[in-house]
C-alpha positions in Angstrom: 12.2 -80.2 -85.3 14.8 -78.8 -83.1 17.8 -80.6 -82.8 18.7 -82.6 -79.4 21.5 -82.3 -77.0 23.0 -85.9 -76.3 21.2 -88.1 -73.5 23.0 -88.7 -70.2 22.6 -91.7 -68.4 21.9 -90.5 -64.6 22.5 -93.5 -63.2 25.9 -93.9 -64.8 28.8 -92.9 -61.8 31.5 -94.2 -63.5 33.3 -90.8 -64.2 32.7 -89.8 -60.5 34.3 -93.3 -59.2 37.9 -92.2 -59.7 37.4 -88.6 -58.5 35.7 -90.1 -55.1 38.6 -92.6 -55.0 41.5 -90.2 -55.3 39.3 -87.9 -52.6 38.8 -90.7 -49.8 42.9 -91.5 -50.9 44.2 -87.8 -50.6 42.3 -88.0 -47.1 43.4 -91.6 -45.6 47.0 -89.7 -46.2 45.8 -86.5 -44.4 45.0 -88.9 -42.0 48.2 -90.8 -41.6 50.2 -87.9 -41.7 47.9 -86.0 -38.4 48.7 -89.5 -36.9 52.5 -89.5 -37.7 53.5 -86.2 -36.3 52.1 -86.8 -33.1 54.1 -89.7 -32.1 57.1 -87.3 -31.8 60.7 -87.5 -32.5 60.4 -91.4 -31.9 58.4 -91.6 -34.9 60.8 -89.7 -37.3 63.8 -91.6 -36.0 62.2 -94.9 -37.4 61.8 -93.7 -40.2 65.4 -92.3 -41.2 66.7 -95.6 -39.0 64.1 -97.8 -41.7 65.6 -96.0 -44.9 69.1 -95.0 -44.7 71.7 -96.4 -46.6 74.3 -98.3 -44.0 78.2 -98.4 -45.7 81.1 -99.6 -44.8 83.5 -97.5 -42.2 85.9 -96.8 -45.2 83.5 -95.2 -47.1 82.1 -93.3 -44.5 85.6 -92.0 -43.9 86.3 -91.4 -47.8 83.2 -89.2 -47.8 84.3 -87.2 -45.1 87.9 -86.5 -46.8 85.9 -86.3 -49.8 83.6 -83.1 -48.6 80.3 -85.0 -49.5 77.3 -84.0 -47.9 76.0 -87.3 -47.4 73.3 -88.6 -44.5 74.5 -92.8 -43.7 74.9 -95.5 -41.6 77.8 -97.4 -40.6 78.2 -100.3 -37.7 80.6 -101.6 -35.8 82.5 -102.3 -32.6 82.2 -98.9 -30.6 85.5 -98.3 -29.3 87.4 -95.5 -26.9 90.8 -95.0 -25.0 88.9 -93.2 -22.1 86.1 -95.5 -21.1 85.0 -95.8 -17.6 84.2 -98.8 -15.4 80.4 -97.9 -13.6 79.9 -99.5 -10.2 78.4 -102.9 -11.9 82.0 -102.5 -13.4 80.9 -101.6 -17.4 83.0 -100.0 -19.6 80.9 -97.3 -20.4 81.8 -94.4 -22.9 78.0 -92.7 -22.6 75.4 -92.6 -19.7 72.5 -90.4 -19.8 70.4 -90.2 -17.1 67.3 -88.5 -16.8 64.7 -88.1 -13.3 61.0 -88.0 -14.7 57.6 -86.9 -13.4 54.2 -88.5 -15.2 51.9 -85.6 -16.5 49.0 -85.1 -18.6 50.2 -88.9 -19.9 53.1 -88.4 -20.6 56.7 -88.3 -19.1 58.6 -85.3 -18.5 62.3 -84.8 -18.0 62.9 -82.3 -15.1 66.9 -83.2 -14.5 68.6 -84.8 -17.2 72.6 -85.5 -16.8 75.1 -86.6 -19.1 78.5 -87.9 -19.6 80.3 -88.9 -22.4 83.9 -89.6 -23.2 85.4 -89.6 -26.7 84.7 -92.9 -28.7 84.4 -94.3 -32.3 82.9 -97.0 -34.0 85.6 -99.5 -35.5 85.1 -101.9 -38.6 88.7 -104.1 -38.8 91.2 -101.5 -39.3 89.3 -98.8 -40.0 87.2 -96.5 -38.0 85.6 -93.0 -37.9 84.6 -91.1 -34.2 81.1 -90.1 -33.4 80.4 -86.5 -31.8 78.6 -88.0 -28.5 77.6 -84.7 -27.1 75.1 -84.4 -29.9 72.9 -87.7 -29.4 70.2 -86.4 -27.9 66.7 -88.4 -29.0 68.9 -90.2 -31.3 70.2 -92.1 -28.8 68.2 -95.4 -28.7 69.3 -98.0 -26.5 67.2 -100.2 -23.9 66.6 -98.8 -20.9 67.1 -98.9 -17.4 64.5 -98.2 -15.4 63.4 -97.5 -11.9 59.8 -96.1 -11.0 58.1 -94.7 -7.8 56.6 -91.2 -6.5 58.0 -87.7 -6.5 57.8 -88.3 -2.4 60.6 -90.6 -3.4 62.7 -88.2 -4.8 62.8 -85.8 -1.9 64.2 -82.0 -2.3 65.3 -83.1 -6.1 61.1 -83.0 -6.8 60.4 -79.5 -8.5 58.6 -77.2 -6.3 55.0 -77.5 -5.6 55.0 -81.2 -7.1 52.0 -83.9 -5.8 54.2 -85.8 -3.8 51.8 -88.6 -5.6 52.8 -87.8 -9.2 54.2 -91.1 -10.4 58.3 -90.7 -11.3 61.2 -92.1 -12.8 64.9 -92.3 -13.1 65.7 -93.3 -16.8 69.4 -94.8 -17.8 70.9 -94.7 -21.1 73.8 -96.9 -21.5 76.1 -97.5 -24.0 79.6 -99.3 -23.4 82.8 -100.2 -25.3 81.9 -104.2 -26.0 78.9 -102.9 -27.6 78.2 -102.9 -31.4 76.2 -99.9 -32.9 74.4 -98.5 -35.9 75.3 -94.6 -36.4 73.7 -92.5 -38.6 74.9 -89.5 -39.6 76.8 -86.6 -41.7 80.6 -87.5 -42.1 83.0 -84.6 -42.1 86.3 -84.4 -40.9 87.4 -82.5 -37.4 90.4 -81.4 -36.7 91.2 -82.5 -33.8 89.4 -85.7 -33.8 89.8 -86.6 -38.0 86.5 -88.2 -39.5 83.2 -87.9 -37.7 79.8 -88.5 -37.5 77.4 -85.6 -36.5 74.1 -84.6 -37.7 73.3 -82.9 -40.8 71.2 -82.2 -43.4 68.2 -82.1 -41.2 68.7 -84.8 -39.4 69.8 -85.6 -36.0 72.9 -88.4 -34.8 71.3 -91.7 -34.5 73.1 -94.6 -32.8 71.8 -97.4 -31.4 73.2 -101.2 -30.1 69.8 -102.8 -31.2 69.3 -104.4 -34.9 67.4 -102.2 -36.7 63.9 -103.6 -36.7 64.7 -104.0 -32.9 65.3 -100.3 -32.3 62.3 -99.6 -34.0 59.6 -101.4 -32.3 61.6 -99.9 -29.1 60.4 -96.6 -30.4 57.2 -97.4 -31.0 56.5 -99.4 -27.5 53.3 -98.7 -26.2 51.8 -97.0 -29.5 51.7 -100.3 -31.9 48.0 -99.8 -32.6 48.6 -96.2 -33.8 51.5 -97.3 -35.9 49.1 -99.8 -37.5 46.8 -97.3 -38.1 49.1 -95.1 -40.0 50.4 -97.9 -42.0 47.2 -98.8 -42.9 46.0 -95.1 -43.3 49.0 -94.7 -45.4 49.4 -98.0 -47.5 45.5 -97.4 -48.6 45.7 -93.6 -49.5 48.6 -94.3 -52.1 46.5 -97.3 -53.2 43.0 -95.6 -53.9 44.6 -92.5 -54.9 46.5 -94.5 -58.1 43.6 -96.4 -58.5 41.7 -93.5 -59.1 44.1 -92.1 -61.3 44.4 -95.3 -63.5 40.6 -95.3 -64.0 40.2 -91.5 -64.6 43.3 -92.3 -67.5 41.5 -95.7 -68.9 38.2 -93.6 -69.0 39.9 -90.5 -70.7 41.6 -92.9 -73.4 38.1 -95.0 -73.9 
């Protein structure tokens, strides 16, 4: 009699289990990742904010005479010979100041205005300046806010605007008795000595919240999407290694 081939057990899935979990994983991350990019340059910021290493000023100014490439943190007392007193009389070194118009839900900047004097942030005796004309989205401070219509804003509305549209003026404040978080590349200016600027494909971060403060600041009004990309996330590692342990345990057996 002719010899038989072995029997397979139809009914048996195990060997497709881990392939179907490391599928459904390698999507859920697909998933999260969509999700993640669009939240915007908020979103990134929280993440570098959530995950950089924060040093003391000295070392921060050691790596910068040292020529290390190095993205980090640093806080302190932010401090400046050339602050300004604002009419609610602040010592302000940075105001930013932006008019926006509500479209297609979402805000958009049609004036933005800036000024900025030199400062630094100081730890005890030592301190290291920060390159203020580069914050840009980095900058992430509470803000002020005052809303109304683009009828409000009179000729300062872009042409041909519904006078309806809803608008705002935005300010960013940040003044000499505050204490900060930077983030950024030391190096060492010439005229100015160790700095903080971005680098390494990263922008200048500072910001006078706690960390975990500055974060859900950046994620106001989207916490169920962040949720969702945790989640997303967290469970695409976890079935994807799953997968991959049982595929291993099966190969072994």
């Amino acid at each position: 009699m002719p010899r038989r081939g072995p029997r397979w057990d139809l009914c048996d899935h195990r060997p497709v289990i881990p392939l179907v979990l490391i599928v459904a994983g390698g999507c859920a991350l697909a998933a999260g990742w969509w999700l993640l990019r669009g939240m915007g340059p908020g979103a990134r910021i929280g993440r570098i904010i959530a995950v950089t290493k924060v040093v003391p000023v000295a070392e921060a100014v050691a790596t910068a005479s040292g020529g290390q490439a190095r993205y980090l943190g640093v806080t302190g007392r932010v401090d400046s010979a050339e602050e300004w007193e604002d009419e609610d009389h602040r010592p302000l070194v940075l105001r930013r100041s932006r008019l926006e118009l509500r479209r297609a839900n979402r805000w958009e900047a049609f004036e933005d205005t800036r000024e900025v004097v030199p400062f630094e942030i100081s730890e005890g005796l030592e301190r290291i300046a920060v390159d203020g004309d580069a914050l840009d989205a980095g900058l992430v401070v509470v803000p002020r806010e005052s809303a109304g219509t683009a009828a409000d804003l009179g000729d300062r509305a872009p042409a041909g605007t519904d006078p309806a549209t809803p608008a705002r003026l935005r300010l960013d404040l940040l003044s000499s008795v505050d204490h900060a978080l930077v983030l950024g590349v030391p190096t060492v200016d010439p005229g100015r000595g160790p700095i903080l600027r971005p680098g390494l494909g990263r922008p200048l971060i500072l910001t006078n919240l706690e960390p975990k403060e500055a974060i859900r600041l950046l994620a106001e009004g989207r916490q169920g999407t962040t949720r969702a990309i945790s989640l997303l996330l967290g469970s695409g590692a976890a079935a994807i290694l799953a997968g991959a342990a049982w595929a291993l345990v099966d190969a072994l057996a």
